[in-house]
C-alpha positions as CSV (number, residue, x, y, z in Angstrom):
1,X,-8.2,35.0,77.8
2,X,-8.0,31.6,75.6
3,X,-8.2,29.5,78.8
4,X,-10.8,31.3,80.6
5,X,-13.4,31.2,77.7
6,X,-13.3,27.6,77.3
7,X,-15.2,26.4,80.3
8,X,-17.5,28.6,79.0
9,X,-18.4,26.9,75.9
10,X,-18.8,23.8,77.4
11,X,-20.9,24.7,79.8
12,X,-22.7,26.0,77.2
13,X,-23.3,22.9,75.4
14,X,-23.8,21.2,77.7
15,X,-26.7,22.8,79.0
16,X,-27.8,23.1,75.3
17,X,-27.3,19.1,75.5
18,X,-29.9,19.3,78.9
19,X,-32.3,21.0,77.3
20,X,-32.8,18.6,74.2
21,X,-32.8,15.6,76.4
22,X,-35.5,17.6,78.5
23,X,-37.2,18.5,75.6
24,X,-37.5,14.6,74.4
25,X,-38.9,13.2,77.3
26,X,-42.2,14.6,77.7
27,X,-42.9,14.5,73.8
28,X,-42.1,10.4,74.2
29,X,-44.5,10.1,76.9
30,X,-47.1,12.1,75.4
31,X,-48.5,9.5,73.2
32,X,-50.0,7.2,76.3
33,X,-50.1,3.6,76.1
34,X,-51.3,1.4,73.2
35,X,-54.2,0.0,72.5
36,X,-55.7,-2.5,73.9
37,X,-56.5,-5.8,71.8
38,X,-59.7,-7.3,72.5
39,X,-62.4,-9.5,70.4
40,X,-65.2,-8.3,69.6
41,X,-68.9,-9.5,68.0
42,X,-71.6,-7.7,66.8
43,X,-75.5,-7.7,68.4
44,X,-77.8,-10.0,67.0
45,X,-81.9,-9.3,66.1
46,X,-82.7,-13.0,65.4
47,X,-85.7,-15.3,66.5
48,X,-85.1,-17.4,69.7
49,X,-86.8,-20.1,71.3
50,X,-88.4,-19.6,74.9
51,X,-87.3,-22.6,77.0
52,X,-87.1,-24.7,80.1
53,X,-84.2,-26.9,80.7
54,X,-84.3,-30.1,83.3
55,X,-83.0,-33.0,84.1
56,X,-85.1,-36.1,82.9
57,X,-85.5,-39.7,82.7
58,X,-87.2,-42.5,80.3
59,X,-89.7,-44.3,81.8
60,X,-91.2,-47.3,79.4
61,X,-94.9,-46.6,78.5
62,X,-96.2,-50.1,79.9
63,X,-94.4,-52.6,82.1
64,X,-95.5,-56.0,82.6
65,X,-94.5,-58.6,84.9
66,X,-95.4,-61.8,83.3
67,X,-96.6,-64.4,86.3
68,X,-98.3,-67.8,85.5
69,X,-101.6,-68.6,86.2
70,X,-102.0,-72.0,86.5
71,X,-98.9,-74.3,88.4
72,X,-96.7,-76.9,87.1
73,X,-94.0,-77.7,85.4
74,X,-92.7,-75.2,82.4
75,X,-91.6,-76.8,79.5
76,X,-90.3,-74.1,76.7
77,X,-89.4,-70.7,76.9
78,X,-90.0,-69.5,73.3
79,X,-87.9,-66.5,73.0
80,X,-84.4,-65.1,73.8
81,X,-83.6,-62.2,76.6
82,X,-83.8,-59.3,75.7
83,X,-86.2,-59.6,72.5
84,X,-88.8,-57.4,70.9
85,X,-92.0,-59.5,71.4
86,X,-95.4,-58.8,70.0
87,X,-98.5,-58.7,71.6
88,X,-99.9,-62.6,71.8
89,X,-96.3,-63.9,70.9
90,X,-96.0,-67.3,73.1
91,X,-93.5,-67.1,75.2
92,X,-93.6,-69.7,77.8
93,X,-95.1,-73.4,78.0
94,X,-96.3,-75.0,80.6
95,X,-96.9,-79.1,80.8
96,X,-100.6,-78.8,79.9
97,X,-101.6,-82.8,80.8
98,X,-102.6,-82.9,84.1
99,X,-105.1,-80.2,82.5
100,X,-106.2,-81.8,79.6
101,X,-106.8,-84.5,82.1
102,X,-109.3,-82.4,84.0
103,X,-110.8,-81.3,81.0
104,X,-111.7,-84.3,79.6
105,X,-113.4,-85.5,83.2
106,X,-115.3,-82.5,83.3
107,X,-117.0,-82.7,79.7
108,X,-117.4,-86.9,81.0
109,X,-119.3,-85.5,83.3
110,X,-121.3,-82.8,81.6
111,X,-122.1,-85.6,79.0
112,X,-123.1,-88.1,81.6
113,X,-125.5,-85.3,83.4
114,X,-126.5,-84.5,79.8
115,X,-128.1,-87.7,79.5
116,X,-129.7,-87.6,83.3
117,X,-131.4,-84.3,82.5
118,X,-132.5,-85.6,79.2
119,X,-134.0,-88.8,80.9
120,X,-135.7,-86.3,83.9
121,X,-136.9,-84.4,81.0
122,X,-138.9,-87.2,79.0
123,X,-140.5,-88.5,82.6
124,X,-141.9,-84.4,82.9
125,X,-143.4,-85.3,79.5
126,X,-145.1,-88.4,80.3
127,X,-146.6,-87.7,83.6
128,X,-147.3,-84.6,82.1
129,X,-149.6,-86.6,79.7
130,X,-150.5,-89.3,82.6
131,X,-151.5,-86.8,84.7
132,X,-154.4,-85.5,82.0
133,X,-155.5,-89.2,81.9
134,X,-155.5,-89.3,86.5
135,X,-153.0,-92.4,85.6
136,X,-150.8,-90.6,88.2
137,X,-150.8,-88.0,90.9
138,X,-150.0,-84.7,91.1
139,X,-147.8,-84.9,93.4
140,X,-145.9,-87.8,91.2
141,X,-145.8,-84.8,88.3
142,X,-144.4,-82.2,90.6
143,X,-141.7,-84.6,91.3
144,X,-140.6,-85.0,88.4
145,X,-140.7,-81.4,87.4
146,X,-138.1,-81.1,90.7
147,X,-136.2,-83.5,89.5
148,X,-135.6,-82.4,86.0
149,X,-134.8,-78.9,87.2
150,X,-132.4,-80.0,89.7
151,X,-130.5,-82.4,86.7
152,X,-130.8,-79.0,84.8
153,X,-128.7,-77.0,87.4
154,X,-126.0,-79.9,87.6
155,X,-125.9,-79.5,84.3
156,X,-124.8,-75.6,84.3
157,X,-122.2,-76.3,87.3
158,X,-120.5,-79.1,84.6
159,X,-120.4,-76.3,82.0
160,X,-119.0,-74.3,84.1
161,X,-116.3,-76.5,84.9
162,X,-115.7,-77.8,81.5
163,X,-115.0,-74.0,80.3
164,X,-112.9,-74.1,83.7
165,X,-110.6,-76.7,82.4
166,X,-110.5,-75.1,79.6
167,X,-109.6,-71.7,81.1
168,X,-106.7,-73.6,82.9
169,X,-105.6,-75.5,79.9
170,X,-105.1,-72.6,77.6
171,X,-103.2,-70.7,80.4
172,X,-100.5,-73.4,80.0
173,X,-99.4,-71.6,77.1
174,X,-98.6,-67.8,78.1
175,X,-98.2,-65.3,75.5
176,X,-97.3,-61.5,75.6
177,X,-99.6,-59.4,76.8
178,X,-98.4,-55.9,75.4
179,X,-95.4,-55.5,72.9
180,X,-92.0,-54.9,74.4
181,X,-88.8,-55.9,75.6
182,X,-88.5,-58.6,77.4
183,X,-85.7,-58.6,80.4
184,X,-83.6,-61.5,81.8
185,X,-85.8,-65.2,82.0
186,X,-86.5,-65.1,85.8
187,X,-87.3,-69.1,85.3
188,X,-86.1,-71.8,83.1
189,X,-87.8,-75.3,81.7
190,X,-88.0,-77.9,84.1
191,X,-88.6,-75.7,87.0
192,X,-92.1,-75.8,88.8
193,X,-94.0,-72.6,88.4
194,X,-96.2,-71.4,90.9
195,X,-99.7,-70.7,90.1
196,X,-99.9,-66.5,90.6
197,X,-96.8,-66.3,92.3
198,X,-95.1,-63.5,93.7
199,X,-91.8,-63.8,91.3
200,X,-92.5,-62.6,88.2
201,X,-91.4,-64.8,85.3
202,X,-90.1,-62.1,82.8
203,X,-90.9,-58.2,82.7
204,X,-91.8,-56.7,79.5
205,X,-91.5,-53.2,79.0
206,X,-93.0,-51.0,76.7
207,X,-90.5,-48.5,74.4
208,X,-92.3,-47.4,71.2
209,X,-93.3,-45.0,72.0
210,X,-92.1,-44.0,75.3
211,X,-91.9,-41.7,78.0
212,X,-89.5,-39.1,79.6
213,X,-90.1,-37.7,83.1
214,X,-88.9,-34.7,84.3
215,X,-89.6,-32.2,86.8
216,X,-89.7,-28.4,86.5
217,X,-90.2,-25.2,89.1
218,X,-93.6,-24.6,90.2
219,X,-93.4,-20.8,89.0
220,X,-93.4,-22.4,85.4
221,X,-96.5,-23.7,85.8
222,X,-98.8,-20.8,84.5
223,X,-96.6,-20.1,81.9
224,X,-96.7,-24.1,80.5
225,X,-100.7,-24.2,81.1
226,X,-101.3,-21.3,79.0
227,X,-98.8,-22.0,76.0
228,X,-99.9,-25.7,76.4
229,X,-103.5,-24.8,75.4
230,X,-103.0,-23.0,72.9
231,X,-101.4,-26.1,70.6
232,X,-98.6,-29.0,71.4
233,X,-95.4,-28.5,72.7
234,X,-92.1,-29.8,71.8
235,X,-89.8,-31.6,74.1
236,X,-86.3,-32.2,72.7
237,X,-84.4,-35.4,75.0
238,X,-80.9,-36.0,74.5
239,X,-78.9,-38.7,76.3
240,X,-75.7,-36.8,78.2
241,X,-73.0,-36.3,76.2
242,X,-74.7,-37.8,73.2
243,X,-75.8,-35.0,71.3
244,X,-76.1,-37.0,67.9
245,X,-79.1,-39.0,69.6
246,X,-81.4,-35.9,70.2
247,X,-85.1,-36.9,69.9
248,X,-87.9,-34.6,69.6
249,X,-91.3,-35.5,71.4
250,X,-94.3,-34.1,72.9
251,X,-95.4,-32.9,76.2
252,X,-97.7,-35.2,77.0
253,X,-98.9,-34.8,80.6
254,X,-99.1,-32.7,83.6
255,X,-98.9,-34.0,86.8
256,X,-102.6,-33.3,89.0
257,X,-100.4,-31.7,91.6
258,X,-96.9,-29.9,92.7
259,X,-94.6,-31.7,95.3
260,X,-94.2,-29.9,98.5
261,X,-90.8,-31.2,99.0
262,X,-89.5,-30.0,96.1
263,X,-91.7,-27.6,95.4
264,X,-91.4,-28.8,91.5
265,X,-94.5,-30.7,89.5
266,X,-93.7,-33.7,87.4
267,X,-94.4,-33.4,83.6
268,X,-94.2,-36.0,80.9
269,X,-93.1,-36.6,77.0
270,X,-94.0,-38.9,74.7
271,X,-91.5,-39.7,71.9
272,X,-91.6,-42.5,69.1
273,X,-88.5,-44.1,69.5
274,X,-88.4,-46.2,66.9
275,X,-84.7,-46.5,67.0
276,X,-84.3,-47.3,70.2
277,X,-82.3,-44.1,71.0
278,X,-83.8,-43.5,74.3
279,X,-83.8,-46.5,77.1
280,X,-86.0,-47.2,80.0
281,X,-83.8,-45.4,83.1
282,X,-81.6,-43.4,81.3
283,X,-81.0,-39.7,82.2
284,X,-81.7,-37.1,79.4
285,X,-81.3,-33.3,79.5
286,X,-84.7,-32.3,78.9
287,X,-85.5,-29.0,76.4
288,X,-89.1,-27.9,76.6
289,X,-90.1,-25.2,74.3
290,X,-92.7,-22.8,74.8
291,X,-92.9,-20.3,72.3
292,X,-90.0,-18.5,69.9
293,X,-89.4,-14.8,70.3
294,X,-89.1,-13.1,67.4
295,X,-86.3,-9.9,66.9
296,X,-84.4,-11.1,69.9
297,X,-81.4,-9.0,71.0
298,X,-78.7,-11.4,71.6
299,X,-75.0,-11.2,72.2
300,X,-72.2,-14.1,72.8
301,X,-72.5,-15.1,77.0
302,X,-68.5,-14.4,76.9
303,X,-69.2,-10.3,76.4
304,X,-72.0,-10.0,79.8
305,X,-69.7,-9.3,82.5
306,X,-71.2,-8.9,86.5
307,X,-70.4,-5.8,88.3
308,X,-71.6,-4.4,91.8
309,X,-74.3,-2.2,89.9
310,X,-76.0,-6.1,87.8
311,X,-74.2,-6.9,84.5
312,X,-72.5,-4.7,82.0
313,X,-70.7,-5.5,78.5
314,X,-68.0,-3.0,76.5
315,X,-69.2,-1.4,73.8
316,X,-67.0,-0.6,71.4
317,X,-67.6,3.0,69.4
318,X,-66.5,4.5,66.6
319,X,-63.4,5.8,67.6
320,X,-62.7,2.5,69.1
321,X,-63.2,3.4,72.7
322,X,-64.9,1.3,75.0
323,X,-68.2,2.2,76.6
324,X,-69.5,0.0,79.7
325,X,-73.5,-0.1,78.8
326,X,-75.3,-1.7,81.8
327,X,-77.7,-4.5,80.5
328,X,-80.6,-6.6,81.2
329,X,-80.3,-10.1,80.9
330,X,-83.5,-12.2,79.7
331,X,-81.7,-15.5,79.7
332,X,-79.4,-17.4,78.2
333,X,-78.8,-20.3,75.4
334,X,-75.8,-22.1,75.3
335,X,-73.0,-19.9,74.4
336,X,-75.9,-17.1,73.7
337,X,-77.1,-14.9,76.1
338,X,-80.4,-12.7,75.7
339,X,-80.9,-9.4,76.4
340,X,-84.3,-6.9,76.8
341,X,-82.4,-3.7,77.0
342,X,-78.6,-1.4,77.0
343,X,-77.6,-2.2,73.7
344,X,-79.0,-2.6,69.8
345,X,-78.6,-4.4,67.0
346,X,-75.3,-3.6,64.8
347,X,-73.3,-2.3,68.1
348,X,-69.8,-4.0,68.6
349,X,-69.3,-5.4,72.0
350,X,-66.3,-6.9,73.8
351,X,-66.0,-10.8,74.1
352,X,-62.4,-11.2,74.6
353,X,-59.8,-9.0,76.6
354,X,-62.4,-7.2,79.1
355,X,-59.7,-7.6,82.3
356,X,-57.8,-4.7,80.8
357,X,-60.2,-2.4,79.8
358,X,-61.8,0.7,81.8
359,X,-64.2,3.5,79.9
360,X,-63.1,5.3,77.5
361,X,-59.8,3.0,76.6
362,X,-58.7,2.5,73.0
363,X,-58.3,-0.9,71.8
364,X,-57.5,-2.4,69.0
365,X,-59.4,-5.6,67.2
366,X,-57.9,-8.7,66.4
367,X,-59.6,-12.0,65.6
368,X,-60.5,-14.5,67.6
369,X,-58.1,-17.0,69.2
């Protein structure tokens, strides 16, 4: 009897020893898996700006390409490439005595036909008295009359040619006509300049204030018209990757028509630049604003995701599961994105960790990376 009840007791631990192994694995896997970590950021109410962004470039306000106007040879250049000259600065010299030359025959002359019409003059007077006496005829008298008014007109053709020569020898000396920057001397002294020639001898150029170009979609149109009546409105330039050298300017002017091979219409902006920050043919990224919107929802660009149904972000609830809230996307700033509808302010929504989460997952929230 001892040996045939042993089997029996360990059969019957061992299926007691089944059924607590049994009984341990279900309550193990009952728990489900753990939370998800994800980052998250709270929606925004704040005022944004309205904006267009483009690609520009400065464009000097007034360029000038400085030609002589008389010939000969130059004789000074009186500044340095690459200077800020004023308006009347000298900055070439030309050999001004084969003009002074000129100058002084053509006032010999106007003297010497000075004295003519003088002496034509006094000969109207006398026959003008002789003739009241019959001492001389009429026809002498309207001779002389003739001749005194021919002397006068030789006299205006020498004043004409004495301010001439004048003309000519003041144009030896050639000063700036516009403040600017003057570019690389084209000629140097002891070179024979060309009277109007087709080389320019320096180009000055125009940078305070000065302009940026830039192009923008011809559905913006409307929308720039109106806000632009209402009052001025900002342009912000800043050269690429220079962020420190942001200048803020004015929208100036609106092209009189929109390109139909780009189907985009040229504005411009004026900006001081009294520091020099912005240089004739650089690029610049180009903000113009239009208007700020007040009470803005806005959420970090990293939490819209794009689905097959438009964009979507994870809400995260009270119980910390997620929620995907379909949204509508205004537009976005930078690392900002707008949105006009799907969530409100105070809501947390997912910016980090979105791959591994489905609705109605629990995550957990850790900090930013």
């Amino acid at each position: 009897m001892a040996r045939c009840g042993r089997p029996t007791v360990w059969a019957a631990l061992s299926f007691l020893a089944l059924g607590v192994a049994c009984s341990r694995g279900p309550s193990a896997g009952s728990a489900g898996p753990p939370p998800a970590p994800v980052v998250v950021a709270v929606v925004e109410q704040k005022a944004v700006p309205i904006e267009i962004h483009a690609i520009g470039n400065v464009v000097a306000t007034s360029v000038v390409e400085v030609r002589a106007r008389v010939g000969g040879e130059l004789k000074a250049v009186h500044f340095r490439e690459g200077d800020t000259v004023r308006k009347g600065e000298l900055l070439f010299a030309i050999d001004p005595r084969p003009y002074e030359a000129a100058l002084a025959a053509a006032e010999a002359r106007l003297a010497r036909d000075q004295a003519l019409a003088k002496n034509a003059h006094d000969d109207v007077r006398r026959y003008g008295e002789l003739i009241q006496k019959e001492y001389v005829t009429r026809e002498q008298y309207d001779r002389s009359v003739a001749v005194a008014a021919a002397a006068d007109a030789v006299l205006a053709v020498d004043a004409a040619a004495v301010r001439s020569a004048r003309l000519d020898l003041g144009f030896c000396s050639i000063a700036a006509p516009i403040a600017g920057r003057a570019g690389s001397v084209l000629v140097h002294p002891g070179n024979l300049v060309e009277a109007n020639g087709d080389d320019p001898m320096v180009i000055l150029r125009r940078t305070r204030p000065v302009f940026v170009s830039f192009a923008v979609p011809e559905p913006s149109l409307p929308e720039i018209r109106r806000r632009r009546s209402v009052g001025p409105l900002a342009v912000r330039a800043t050269p690429q990757g220079k962020e420190e050298s942001a200048r803020e300017g004015v929208l100036t002017f609106i092209d009189n028509s929109v390109s139909l091979a780009t189907g985009t219409i040229e504005l411009k902006a004026t900006f001081a630049n009294e520091d020099d920050a912005l240089w004739p043919g650089q690029f610049v990224d180009v903000v113009l604003t239009l208007a700020t919107e007040e009470d803005a929802v806005v959420v970090p660009s990293r939490a819209v995701q794009n689905g097959q149904q438009g964009s979507y972000v994870f809400v995260v609830k009270e119980d910390f599961t997620v929620e995907s809230r379909p949204v509508e996307v205004s537009r976005t700033l930078g690392p900002d994105t707008v949105l006009t509808g799907g969530v409100i302010r105070g809501e947390r929504v997912v910016t980090e960790g979105q791959l591994r989460l489905t609705p109605g997952v629990k995550v957990v929230v850790k900090a930013a990376s």
